[in-house]
C-alpha positions as a Markdown table, in Angstrom:
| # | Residue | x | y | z |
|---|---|---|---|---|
| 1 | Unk | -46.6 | 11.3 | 4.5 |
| 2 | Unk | -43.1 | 10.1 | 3.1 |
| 3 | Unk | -40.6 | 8.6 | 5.4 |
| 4 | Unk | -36.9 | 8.6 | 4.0 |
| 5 | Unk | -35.1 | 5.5 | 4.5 |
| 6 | Unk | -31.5 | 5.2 | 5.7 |
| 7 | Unk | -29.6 | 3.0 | 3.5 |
| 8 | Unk | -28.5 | 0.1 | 5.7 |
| 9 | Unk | -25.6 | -1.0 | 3.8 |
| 10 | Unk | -22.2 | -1.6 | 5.9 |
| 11 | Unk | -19.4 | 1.0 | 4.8 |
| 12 | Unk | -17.2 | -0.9 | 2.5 |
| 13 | Unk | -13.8 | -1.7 | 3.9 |
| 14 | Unk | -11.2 | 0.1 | 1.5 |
| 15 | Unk | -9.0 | -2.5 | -0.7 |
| 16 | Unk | -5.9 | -3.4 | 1.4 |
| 17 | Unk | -2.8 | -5.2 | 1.0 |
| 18 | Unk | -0.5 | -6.4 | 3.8 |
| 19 | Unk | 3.2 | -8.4 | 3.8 |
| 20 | Unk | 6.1 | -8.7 | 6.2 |
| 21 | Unk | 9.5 | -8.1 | 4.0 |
| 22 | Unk | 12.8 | -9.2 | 5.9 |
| 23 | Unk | 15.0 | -6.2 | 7.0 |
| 24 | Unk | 17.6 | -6.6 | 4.1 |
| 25 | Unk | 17.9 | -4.5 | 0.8 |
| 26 | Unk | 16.5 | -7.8 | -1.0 |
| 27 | Unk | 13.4 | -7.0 | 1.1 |
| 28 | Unk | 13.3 | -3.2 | 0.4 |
| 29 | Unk | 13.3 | -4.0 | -3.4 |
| 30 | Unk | 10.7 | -6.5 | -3.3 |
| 31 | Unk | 8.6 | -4.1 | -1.0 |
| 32 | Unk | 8.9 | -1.9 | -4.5 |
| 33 | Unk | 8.1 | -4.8 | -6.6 |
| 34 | Unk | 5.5 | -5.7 | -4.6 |
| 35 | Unk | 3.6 | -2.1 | -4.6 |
| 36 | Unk | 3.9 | -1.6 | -8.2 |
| 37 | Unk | 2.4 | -5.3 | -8.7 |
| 38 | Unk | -0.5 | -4.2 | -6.3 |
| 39 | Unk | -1.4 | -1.5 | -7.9 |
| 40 | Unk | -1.3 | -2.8 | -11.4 |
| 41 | Unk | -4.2 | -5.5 | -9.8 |
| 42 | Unk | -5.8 | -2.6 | -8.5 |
| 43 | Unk | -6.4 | -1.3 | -11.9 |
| 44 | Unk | -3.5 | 1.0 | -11.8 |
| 45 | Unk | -1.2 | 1.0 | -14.4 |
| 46 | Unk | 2.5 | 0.7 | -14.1 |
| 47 | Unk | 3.7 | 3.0 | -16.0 |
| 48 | Unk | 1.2 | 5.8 | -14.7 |
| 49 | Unk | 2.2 | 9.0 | -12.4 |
| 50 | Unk | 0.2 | 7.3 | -9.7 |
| 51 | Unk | 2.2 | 4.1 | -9.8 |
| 52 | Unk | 5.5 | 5.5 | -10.1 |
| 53 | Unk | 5.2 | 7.9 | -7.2 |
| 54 | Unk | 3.7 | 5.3 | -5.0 |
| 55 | Unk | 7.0 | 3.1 | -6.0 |
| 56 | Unk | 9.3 | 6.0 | -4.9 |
| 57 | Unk | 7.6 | 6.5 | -1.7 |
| 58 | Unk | 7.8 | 2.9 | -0.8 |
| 59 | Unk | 11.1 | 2.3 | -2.0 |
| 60 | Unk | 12.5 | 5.1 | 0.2 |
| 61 | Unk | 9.9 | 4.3 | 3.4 |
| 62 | Unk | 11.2 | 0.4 | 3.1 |
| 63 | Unk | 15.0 | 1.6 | 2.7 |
| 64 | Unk | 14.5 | 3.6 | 5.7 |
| 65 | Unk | 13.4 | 0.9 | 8.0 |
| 66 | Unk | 16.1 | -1.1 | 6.3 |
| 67 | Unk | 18.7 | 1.0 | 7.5 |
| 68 | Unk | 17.3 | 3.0 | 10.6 |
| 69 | Unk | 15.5 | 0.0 | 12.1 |
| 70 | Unk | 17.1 | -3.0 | 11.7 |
| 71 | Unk | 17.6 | -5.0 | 14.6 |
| 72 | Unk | 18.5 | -8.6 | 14.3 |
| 73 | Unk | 14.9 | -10.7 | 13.9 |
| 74 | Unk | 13.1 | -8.2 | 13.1 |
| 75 | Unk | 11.3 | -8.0 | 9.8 |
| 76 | Unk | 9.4 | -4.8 | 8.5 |
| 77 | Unk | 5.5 | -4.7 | 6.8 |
| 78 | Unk | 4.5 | -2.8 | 3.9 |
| 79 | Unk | 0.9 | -2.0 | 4.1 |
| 80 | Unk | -1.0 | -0.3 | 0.8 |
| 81 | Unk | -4.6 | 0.9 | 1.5 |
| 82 | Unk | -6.7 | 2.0 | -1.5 |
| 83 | Unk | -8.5 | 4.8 | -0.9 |
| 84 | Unk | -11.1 | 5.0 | -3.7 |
| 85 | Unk | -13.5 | 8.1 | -2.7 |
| 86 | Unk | -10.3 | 10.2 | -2.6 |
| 87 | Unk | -8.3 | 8.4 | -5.6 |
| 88 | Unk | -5.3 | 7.6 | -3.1 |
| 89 | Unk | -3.2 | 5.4 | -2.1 |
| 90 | Unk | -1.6 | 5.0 | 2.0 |
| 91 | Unk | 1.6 | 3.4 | 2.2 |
């Protein structure tokens, strides 16, 4: 009689990048910068649909904690999460 195995590999963890940006508008551009860079590394190109809607989202996310949550000190952190089963991208 056959057994099956389970395949006792740990889950891999997803691809991540992580940085606190200052609360300024030099941080919110460079929170742009930043993802477009990250994505390119991911194998993402930066002039693809993918890139440039990932740009747009985090320009307007960091531009919003820019404005809405700045308090003095305080800095803000752009997280990107690759999420390869599901070709995505969290911001």
């Amino acid at each position: 009689m056959k057994s099956s195995s389970v395949s006792a590999e740990p889950p891999t963890q997803a691809p991540q990048f992580t940085i606190r940006l200052s609360s300024t508008r030099r941080g919110a551009r460079l929170a742009r910068r930043l993802a477009g860079q990250q994505l390119a590394a991911w194998g993402i190109p930066y002039d693809s649909e993918a890139a440039q809607a990932v740009a747009l989202v985090t320009a307007e996310l960091a531009s919003n904690a820019v404005a809405h949550g700045c308090v003095p000190g305080r800095d803000f952190r752009l997280t990107l999460i690759l999420l390869p089963g599901r070709d995505a991208v969290r911001v």
